[in-house]
C-alpha positions in Angstrom: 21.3 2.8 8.5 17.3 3.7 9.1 15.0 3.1 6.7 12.1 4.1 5.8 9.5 1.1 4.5 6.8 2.4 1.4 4.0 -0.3 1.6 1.5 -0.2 -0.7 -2.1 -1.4 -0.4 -5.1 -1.3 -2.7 -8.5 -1.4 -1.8 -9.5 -4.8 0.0 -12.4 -5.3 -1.9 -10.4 -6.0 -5.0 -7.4 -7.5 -2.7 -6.4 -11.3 -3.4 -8.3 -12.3 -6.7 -6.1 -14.9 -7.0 -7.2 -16.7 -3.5 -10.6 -17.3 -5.3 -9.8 -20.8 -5.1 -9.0 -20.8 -1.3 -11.0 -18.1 -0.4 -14.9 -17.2 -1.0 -15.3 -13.5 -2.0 -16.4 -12.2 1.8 -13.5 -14.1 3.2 -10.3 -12.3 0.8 -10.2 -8.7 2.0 -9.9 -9.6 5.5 -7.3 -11.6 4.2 -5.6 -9.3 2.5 -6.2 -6.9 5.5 -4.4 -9.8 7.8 -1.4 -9.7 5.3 -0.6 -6.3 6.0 -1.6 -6.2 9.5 1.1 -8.8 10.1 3.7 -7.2 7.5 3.4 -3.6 9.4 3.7 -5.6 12.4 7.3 -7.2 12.0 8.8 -4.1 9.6 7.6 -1.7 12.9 9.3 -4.2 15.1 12.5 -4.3 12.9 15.3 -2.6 14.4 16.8 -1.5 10.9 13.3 0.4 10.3 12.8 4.3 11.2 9.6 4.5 9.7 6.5 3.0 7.7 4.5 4.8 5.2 1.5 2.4 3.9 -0.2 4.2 0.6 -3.5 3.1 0.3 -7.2 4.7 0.6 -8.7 2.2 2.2 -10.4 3.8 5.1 -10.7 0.7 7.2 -7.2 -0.6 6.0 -5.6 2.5 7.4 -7.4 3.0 10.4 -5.9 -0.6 11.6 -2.5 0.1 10.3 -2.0 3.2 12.2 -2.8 1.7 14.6 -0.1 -0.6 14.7 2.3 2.2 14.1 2.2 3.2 10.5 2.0 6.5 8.9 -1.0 6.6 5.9 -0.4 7.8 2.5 -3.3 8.9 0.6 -2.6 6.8 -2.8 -3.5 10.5 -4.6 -2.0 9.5 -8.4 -4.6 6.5 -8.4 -2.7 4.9 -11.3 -1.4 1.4 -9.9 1.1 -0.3 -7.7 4.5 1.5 -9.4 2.4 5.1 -9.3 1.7 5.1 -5.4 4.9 3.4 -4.2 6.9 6.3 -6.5 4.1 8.9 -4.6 5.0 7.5 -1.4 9.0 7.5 -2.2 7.9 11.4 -2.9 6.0 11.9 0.3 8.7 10.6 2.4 11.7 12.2 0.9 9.6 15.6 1.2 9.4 15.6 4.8 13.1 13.1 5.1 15.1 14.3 1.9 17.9 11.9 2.2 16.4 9.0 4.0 17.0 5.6 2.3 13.4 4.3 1.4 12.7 0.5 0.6 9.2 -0.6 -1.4 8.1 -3.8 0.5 4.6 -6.0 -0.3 1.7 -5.7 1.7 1.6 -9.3 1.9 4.2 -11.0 4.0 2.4 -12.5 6.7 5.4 -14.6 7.9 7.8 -11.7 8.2 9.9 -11.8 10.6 12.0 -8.3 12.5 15.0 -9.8 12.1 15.0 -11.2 8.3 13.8 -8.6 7.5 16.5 -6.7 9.2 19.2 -9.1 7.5 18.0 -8.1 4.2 17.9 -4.1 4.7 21.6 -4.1 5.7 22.4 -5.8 2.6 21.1 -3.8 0.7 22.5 -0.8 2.2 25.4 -2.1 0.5 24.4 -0.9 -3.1 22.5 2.3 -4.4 19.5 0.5 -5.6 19.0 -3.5 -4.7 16.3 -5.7 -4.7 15.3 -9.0 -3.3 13.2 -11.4 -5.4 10.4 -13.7 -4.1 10.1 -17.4 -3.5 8.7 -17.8 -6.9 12.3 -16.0 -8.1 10.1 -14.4 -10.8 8.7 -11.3 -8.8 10.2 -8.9 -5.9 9.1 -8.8 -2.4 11.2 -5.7 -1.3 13.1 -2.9 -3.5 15.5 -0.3 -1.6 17.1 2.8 -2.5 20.0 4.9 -0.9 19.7 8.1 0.5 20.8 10.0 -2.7 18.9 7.5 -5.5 15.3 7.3 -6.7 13.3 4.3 -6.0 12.4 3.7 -9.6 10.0 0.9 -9.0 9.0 -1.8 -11.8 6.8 -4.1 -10.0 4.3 -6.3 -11.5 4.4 -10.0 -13.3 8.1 -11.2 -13.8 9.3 -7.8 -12.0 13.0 -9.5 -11.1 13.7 -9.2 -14.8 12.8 -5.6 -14.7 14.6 -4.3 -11.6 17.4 -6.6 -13.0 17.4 -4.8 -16.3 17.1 -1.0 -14.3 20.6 -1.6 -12.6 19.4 -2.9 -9.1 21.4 -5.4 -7.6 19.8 -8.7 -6.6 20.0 -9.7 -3.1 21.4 -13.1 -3.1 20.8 -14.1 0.6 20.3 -17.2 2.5 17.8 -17.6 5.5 15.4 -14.6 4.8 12.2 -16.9 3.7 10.2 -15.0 5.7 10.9 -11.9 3.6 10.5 -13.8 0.0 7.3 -15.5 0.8 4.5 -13.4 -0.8 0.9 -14.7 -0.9 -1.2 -14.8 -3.9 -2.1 -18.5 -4.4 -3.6 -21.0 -2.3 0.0 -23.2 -2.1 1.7 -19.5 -1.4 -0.5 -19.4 1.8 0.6 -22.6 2.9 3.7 -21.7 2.2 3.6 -19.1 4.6 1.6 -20.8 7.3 4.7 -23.7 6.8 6.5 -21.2 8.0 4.7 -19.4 11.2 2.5 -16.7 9.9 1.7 -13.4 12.5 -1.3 -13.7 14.4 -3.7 -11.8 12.4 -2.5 -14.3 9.5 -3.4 -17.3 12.3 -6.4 -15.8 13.1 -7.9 -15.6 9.9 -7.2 -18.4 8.5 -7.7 -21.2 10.9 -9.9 -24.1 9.2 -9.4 -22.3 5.9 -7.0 -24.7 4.0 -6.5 -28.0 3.9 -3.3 -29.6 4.2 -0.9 -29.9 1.4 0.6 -29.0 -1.5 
């Protein structure tokens, strides 16, 4: 099965409040611009992937992520994370009516192809099915079949939610890469722990100090 991957991205000025204590203000959106750089990367390189569609209208976000392969969505309903990854579902199916589409975070700088891959055959196994993040309170990736909605519930504590609208949890060993979102200072080590991309690397060399 081919998927098609719906990445949202807001605008990198307000990207990342949460690194404040990592991060000085000038330093966050290219940050949060590294973060996606790196997740594009790995879900273009992922064998289990057709296609990426990254909604956002942020003009220099989307200039460097087609680049790296991705197709841009204008985020057009402007209403928040659920809105534009239900727009982008939309766009997709328009142009791919029975593709299976999969929401994945902007901000998996770790990702890896082939975890990645792991957890998109898995979840061709069900209609709907999610996978929850390190944290096991949120969700890093949400994936529909070719003949359901997306229905996405993101936000704070979103593994309740997708719980609750009938998605089945992934329950999978040896995809970290795929669980390890970044909002927090210890969530960036985290991901530098375990070999960020190089636009991650790049970024944030001399940024953190060790630890936890």
């Amino acid at each position: 099965m081919q998927w098609t991957l719906v990445i949202p991205l807001k605008p990198l000025s307000r990207a990342k409040s949460r690194l404040s204590d990592t991060a000085a203000d000038g330093v966050r959106p290219g940050l949060a611009l590294a973060f996606a750089q790196d997740t594009v990367a790995a879900a273009v390189a992922c064998t289990a992937v057709a296609d990426v569609a990254v909604v956002t209208d942020d003009q220099l976000a989307a200039r460097e992520l087609a680049a790296l392969g991705a197709r841009i969505v204008p985020d057009a309903p402007g209403s928040g994370l659920n809105a534009a990854l239900a727009h982008g579902a939309a766009v997709v199916r328009e142009m791919r009516p029975r593709t299976p589409v999969a929401a994945l975070n902007a901000d998996l700088p770790a990702l890896r192809p082939a975890e990645l891959g792991v957890v998109l055959g898995a979840a061709g196994e069900f209609p709907r099915a999610f996978l929850a993040d390190a944290a096991q309170l949120g969700t890093t990736l949400l994936a529909a079949g070719p003949d359901e909605e997306l229905r996405p519930e993101f936000g704070f504590e979103s593994r309740s939610r997708h719980h609750a609208s009938g998605a089945r949890e992934l329950e999978l060993a040896g995809v970290d890469s795929v669980r390890q979102d970044v909002d927090t200072g210890d969530d960036l080590r985290a991901a530098l722990a375990l070999g960020v991309g190089r636009y991650t690397a790049a970024i944030s060399a001399g940024l953190l100090i060790p630890g936890s």
